[in-house]
C-alpha positions, 0 to 999 in steps of 0.5 A, a space after each residue: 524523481 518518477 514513481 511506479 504504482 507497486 500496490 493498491 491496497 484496498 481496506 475491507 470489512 471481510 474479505 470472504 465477502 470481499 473476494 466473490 465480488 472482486 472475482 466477479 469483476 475478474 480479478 481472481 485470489 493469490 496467495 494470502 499473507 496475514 489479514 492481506 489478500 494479494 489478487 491477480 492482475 496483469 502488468 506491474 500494479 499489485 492489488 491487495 484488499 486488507 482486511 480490517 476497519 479503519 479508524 475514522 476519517 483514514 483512507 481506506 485506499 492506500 497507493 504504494 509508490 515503489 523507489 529504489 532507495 527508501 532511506 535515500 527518498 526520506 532524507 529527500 522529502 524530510 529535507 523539503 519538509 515531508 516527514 513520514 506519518 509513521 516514522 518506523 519503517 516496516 521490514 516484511 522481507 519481500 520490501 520495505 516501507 513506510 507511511 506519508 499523508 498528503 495535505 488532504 489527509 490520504 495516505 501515500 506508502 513509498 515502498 522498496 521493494 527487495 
């Protein structure tokens, strides 16, 4: 199984900061979902900065892998003995997706896109 990188999803403090210095590097504001900002890039990877605090020793930079078939993948990794952080899967209507932990406590998203 090959994974694409879909979204990078960055944790901030406050976005109004946040913005001015990520346009600084470039990377201008899309549309704003909620407490997510969807910025502009080139290519397929997607960045979001979200907005909040993390609760201690959680990442606050979350790769979201894309796979055709989220439920096929689970049953996948739940039969080599990888069970979803979170077992709810959350439906956002553009995708689908759900939450992993590496040995090393980072959170890895699979995430099925619409």
């Amino acid at each position: 199984m090959s994974f694409q990188v879909d979204t990078v999803f960055i944790w901030v403090k406050d976005l109004e900061r946040s913005l001015p210095w990520y346009a600084a590097l470039g990377i201008e504001a899309g549309a704003r979902h909620g407490p997510w900002q969807e910025m502009i890039m080139a290519g397929e990877t997607r960045l979001a900065l979200h907005q909040g605090m993390r609760d201690e020793g959680r990442s606050t930079a979350v790769p979201s892998l894309r796979v055709a078939d989220l439920d096929a993948e689970i049953e996948r990794l739940a039969m080599l003995g990888i069970v979803a952080t979170v077992p709810e899967i959350t439906d956002t209507g553009a995708a689908r997706f759900t939450t992993f932990t590496d040995p090393d406590g980072n959170e890895i998203q699979l995430l099925e896109r619409r």
